[in-house]
C-alpha positions as CSV (number, residue, x, y, z in Angstrom):
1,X,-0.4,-11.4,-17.1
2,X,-0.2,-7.5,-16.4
3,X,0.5,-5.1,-18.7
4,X,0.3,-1.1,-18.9
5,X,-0.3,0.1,-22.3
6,X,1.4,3.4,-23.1
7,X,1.6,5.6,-26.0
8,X,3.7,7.8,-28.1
9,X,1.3,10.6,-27.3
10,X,-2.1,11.5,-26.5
11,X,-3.8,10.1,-29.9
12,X,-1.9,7.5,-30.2
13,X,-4.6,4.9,-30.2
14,X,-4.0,3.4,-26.5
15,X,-7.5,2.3,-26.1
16,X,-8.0,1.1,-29.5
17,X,-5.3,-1.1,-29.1
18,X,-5.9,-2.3,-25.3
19,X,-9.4,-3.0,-26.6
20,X,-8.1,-5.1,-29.4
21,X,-5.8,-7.6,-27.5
22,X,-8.3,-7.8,-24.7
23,X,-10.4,-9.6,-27.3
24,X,-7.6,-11.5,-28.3
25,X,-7.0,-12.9,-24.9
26,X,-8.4,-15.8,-23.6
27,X,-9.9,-16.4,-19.4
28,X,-10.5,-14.1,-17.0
29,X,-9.9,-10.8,-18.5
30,X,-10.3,-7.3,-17.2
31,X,-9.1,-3.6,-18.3
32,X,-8.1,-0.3,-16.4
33,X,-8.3,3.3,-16.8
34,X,-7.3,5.1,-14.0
35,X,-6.8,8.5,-15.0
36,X,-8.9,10.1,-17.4
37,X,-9.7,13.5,-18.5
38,X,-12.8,14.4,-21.4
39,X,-15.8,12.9,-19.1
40,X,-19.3,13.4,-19.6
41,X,-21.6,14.5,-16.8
42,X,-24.4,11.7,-16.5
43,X,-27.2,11.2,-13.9
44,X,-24.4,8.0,-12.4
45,X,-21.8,10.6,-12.4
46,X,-18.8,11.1,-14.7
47,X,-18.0,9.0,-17.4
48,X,-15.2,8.3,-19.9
49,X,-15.7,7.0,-23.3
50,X,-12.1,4.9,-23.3
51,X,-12.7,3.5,-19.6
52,X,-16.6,2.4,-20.9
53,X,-15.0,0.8,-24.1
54,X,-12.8,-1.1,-21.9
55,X,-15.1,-2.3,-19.3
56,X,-17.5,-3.8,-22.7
57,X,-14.4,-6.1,-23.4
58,X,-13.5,-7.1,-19.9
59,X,-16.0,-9.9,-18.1
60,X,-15.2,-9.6,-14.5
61,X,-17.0,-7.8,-12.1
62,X,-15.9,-5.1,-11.7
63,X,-17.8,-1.3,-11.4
64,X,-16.9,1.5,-13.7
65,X,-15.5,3.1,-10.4
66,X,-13.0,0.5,-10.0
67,X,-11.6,1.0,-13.9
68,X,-11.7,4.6,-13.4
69,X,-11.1,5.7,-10.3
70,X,-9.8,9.3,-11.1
71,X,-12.3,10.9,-13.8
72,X,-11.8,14.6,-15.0
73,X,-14.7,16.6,-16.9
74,X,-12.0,19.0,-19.5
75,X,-10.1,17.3,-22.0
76,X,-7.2,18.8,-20.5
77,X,-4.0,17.8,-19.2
78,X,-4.8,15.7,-15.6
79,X,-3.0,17.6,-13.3
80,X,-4.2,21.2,-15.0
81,X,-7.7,19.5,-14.1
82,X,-7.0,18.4,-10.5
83,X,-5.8,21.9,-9.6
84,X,-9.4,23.3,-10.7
85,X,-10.9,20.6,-8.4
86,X,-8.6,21.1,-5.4
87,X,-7.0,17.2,-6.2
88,X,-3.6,16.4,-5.5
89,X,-2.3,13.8,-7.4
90,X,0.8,12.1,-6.2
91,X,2.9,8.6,-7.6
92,X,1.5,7.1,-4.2
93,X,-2.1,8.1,-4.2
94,X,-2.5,7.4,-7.8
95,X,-1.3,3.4,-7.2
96,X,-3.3,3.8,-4.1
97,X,-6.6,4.6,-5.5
98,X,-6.1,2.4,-9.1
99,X,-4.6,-0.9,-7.0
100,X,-7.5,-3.3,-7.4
101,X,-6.5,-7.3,-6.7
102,X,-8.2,-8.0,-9.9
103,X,-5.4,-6.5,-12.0
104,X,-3.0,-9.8,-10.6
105,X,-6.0,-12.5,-10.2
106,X,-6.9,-12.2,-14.3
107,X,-5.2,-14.4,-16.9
108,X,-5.1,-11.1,-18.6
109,X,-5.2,-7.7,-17.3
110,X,-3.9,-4.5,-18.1
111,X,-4.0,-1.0,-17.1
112,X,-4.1,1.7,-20.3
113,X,-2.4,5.2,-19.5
114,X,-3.3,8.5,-19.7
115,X,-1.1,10.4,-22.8
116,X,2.6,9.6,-23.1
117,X,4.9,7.6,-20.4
118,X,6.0,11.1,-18.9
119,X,2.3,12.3,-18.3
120,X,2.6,14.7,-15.7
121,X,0.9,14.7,-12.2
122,X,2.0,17.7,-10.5
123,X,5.1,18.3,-8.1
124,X,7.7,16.9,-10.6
125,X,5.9,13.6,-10.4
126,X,4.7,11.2,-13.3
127,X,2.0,8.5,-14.0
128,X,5.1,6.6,-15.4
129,X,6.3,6.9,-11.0
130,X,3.0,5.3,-9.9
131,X,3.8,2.3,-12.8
132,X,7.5,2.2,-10.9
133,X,6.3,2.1,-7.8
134,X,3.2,-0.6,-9.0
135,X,6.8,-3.1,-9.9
136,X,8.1,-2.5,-6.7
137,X,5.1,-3.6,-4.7
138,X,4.9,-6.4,-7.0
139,X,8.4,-7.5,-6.5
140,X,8.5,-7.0,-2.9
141,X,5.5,-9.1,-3.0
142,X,5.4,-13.0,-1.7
143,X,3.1,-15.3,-1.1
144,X,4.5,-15.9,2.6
145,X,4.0,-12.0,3.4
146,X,0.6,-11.9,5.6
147,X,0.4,-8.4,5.2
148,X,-0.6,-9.1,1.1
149,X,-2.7,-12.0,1.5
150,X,-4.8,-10.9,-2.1
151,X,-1.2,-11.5,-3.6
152,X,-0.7,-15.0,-2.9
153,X,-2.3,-17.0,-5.2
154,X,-1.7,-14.8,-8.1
155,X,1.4,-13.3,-7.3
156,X,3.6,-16.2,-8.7
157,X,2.4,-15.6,-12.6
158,X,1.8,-11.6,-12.6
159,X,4.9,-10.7,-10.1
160,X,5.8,-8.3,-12.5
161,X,4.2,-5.3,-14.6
162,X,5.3,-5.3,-18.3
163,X,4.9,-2.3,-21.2
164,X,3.0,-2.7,-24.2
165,X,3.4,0.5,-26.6
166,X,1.3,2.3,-29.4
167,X,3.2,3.7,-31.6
168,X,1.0,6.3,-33.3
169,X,2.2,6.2,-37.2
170,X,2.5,9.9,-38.6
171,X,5.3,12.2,-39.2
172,X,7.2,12.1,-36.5
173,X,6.6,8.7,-34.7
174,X,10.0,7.3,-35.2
175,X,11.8,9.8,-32.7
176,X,8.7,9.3,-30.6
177,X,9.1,6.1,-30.5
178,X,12.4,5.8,-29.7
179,X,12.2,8.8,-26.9
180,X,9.9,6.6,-25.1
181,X,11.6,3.2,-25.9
182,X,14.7,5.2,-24.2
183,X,12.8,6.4,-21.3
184,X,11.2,3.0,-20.2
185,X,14.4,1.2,-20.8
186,X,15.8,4.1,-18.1
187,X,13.3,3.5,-15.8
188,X,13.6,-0.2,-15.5
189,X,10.6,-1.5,-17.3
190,X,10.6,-4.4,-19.9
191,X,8.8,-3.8,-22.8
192,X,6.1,-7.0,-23.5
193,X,5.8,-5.4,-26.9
194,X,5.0,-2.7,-29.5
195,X,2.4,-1.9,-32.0
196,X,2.2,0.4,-35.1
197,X,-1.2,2.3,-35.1
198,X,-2.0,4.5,-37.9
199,X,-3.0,7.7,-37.0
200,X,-2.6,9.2,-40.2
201,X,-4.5,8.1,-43.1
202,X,-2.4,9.9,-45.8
203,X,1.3,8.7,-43.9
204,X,3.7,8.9,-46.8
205,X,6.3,5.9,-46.8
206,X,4.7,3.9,-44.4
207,X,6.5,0.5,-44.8
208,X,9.4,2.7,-44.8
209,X,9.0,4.0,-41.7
210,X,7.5,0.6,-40.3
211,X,11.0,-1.2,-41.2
212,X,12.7,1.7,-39.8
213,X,11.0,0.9,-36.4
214,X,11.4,-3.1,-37.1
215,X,15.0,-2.1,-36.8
216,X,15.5,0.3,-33.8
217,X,12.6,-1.0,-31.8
218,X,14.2,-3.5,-28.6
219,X,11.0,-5.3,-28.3
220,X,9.0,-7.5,-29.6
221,X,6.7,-6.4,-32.8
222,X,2.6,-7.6,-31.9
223,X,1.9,-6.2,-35.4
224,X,0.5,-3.0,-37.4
225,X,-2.9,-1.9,-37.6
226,X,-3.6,-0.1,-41.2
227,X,-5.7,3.1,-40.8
228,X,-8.9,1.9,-40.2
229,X,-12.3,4.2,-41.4
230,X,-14.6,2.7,-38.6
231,X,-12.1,1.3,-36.0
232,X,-13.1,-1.4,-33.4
233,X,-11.8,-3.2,-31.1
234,X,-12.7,-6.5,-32.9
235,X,-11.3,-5.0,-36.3
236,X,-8.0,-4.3,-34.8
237,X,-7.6,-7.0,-33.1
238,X,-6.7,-9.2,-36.5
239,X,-3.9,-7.9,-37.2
240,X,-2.3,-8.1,-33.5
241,X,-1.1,-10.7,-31.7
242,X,-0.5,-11.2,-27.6
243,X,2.6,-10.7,-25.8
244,X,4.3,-13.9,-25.1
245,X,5.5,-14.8,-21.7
């Protein structure tokens, strides 16, 4: 199973929540990050807190360059921070780079964005492009094409890429939530599932706002996480369930 976990915005809680239901899941399990900006400089080179909190719940092999592949000192928007390093980023080169046959060989993998759906890459491109383009490879895929022989064996339970979003709960989050339900639907992906993160301690009608989104929402509910003081993965994963496939 392969999913890419988007949020309504940068603070959603994306990595919180990918952290939680790769505890939940059982086998073979393995996270990705492969964009991310707000590194820190350390004698093995660059390092991202949300890519490191995702490796500690995954338990294949794999090295931190391989779950974060694209790494960016400033907490600033990615393709601000390419242009200060001379880096083109592109749709193609991004699914180039982050590809790894893991992602389709786990029992559970999936691949946690960078910001919202529309996160931009430069030249009227879009990290939600390289997810489109991630589908079509997967769809164009078979077992009897030579030419993708790290497809075969796992390409008949993950030949498609599903979304999981974080809805970030403060004012505001039901028209974000909706804008990027809209958008995905657009775009051709199917939704696995959304979850209700609170942001915002002090949220004012919160089950009002959580039945509002029970209503609108096209896609299945894997549950609300309360705001939690000291968040964790292992925390938020009881009160979320799996997407079912």
């Amino acid at each position: 199973m392969l999913y890419f976990v988007t949020g309504t915005d940068t603070d959603s809680g994306k990595t919180l929540i990918s952290t939680a239901l790769l505890v939940k899941a059982q086998g073979k399990k393995c996270g990705f990050k492969p964009i991310a900006s707000g590194c820190d400089v350390t004698k093995d080179g660059l390092r991202n807190s949300d890519a490191l909190m995702l490796m500690a719940q995954s338990n294949m092999a794999l090295t931190y360059q391989e779950v974060n592949p694209i790494s960016f000192e400033p907490a600033i928007a990615p393709h601000i921070a390419a242009k200060q390093v001379n880096l083109s980023l592109s749709a193609q080169n991004v699914l180039n780079i982050m590809f790894h046959p893991a992602m389709l060989h786990a029992d559970f993998a999936l691949i946690e964005g960078a910001g919202g759906w529309r996160l931009p890459l430069g030249n009227g491109e879009y990290l939600s492009d390289t997810v489109k383009l991630l589908q079509a490879k997967l769809l164009q895929s078979s077992p009897s094409n030579s030419e993708n022989t790290h497809l075969t064996q796992a390409v008949k339970k993950n030949a498609t890429i599903e979304v999981i979003l974080v809805v970030g709960m403060k004012l505001g989050c039901l028209n974000h939530a909706l804008l990027t339900q809209e958008a995905l639907l657009a775009d051709g992906l199917c939704i696995a599932g959304w979850v209700a993160n609170q942001v915002d301690a002090d949220m004012a009608f919160i089950d009002e706002n959580l039945d509002s989104l029970q209503q609108m929402m096209h896609a299945p509910f894997l549950g609300y996480v309360p705001y939690l003081p000291k968040p964790s993965a292992e925390n938020a994963a009881r009160y979320l369930q799996l997407p079912k496939r």
